[in-house]
C-alpha positions, 0 to 999 in steps of 0.5 A: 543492524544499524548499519543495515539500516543507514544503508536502507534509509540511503537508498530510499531517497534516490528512489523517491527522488525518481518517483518525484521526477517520473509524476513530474514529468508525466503531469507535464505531458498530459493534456491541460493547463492549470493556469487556464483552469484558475483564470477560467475560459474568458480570462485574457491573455494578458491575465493569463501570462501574468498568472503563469509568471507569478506562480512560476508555471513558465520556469523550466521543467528542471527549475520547477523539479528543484524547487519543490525538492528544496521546499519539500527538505524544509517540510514545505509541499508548496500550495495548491494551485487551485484553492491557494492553501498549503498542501502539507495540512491537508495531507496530513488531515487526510492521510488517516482515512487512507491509513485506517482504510489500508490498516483494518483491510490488512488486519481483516485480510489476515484474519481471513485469508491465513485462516483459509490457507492453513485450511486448504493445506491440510486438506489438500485435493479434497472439495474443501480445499478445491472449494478454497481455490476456487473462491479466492481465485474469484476474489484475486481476479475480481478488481477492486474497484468493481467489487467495490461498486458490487458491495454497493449494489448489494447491501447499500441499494438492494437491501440498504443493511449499510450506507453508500457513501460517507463514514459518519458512522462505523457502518460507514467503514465496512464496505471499503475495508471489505472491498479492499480485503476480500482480493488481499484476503484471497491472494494471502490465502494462496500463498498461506496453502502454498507456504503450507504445502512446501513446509510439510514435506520438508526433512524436519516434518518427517522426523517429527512424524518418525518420532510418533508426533501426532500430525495436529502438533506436525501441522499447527506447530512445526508446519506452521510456524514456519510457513508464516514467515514469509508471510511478513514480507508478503503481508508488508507488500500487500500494504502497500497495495492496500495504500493504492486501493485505499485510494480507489475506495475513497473516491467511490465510498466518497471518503475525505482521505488522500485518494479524494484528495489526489483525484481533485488534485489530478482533475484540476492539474494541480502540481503541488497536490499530485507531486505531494500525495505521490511522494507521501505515499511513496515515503510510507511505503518504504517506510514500511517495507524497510519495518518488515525487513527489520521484523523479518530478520528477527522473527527468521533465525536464519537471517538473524545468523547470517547477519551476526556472522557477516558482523563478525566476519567484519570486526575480524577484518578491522582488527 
């Protein structure tokens, strides 16, 4: 296991070594001049150059890419161009409203969304199993950002039961956690039935019934048990969407978390921000991938067989 998890640590730095790349590429191509915003529209050319020299905007595009790598070893993301001020702290000061945000998303989606699976199985072709697809296809095909302001609309302006914007309170964390839940919940939803339906007509499941089992123990225990495996990796997956949506959710509940942060960061062309927040973000989400990879492995037997085999097979080969 050890192994495995070398050689996945391993492979997550070219990975993230590309996104850096790409995100620095692109913000060079996009239209705009950072060192025109700082010095302001009647700053003069002379000022202007200096100001580029000085924070090294006129390097190559290359050099400017290796020297952030080179900060970024150290544990220095640089600093913002605009306000002056290391871009670490400020990431490491927002990034808990984001993670708070993803986290109870996820945990409130699960709650919902298995729960509503389970359900539609066992009910398959009947109006309540209908009535679930139906409802988290609305969900799944609604984006996140319009529900978003649609929650707004509904309980912060028409009937004013929650706050529009800001988290001072913990009413302040309802709307986004719901808006970025409601589409994981329905798309957890789906794939929950669909494990369910598959599981039930496996070999072990009609034993199960030949032996006289009641079909409550076939469903909740055997049936169950197994169809929520895959359901780690998915759920592990959908974080990372959660992380993104996280993100359109600040701006539009006016959260202070790395999605405000990135959006400013972008207005203002700000390298140091955008490069930072992206590969932050990147990391934990290869982070976590790589946990629910190592989860997974334990939690199916399967798998957990196979890798004590190859370990073995691999011991025979040395000695």
């Amino acid at each position: 296991m050890a192994r495995y998890i070398i050689k996945r640590l391993l492979m997550m730095i070219p990975i993230l070594l590309g996104i850096s790349l790409i995100v620095l590429v692109f913000i060079d191509l996009a239209p705009g001049d950072p060192v025109r915003i700082m010095a302001g529209a009647i700053a003069e050319p002379e000022e202007v150059a200096r100001l580029r020299e000085e924070l090294h905007m006129d390097d190559p595009l290359l050099v400017r890419y290796v020297r952030f790598l080179g900060g970024v070893v150290q544990g220095d993301f640089g600093k913002s161009l605009i306000t002056r001020t290391p871009v670490g702290p400020d990431i490491m000061r927002r990034f808990p409203y984001t993670l708070s945000i993803a986290a109870m998303s996820i945990v409130l989606a699960v709650i919902i969304g298995i729960p509503i699976g389970i359900y539609a199985a066992t009910h398959q072709y009947s109006w309540k199993d209908n009535t679930a697809i139906l409802g988290s296809l609305v969900c799944v095909s609604m984006p996140s950002f319009w529900l978003a302001l649609l929650l707004v609309n509904l309980f912060a302006v028409r009937f004013r039961l929650l706050p529009v914007s800001g988290i001072e309170t913990w009413k302040g964390w309802i709307l986004p956690v719901c808006s970025l839940a409601l589409g994981t919940a329905a798309g957890l939803a789906r794939q929950t039935r669909s494990n369910m339906l598959e599981v039930i007509r496996q070999d072990f499941v009609t034993t199960a019934r030949a032996k006289g089992q009641s079909e409550r123990i076939i469903k909740y225990k055997h049936a169950l048990k197994n169809a929520c495996i895959p359901l780690v990796l998915i759920i592990g997956s959908m974080f990372g969407g959660a992380l993104g949506g996280a993100l359109i959710a600040e701006v539009i509940y006016s959260i202070p978390g790395l999605g405000q942060f990135t959006l400013i960061g972008l207005t203002n062309r700000d390298y140091p921000v955008i490069q930072s927040s992206v590969l932050f973000l990147s990391t934990i989400f290869c982070i976590v991938m790589l946990l629910i990879d190592i989860a997974f492995a334990f939690i199916d037997p399967r798998i957990r067989s196979q890798f004590f085999k190859q370990k073995k097979r691999t011991e025979e080969a040395v000695s």
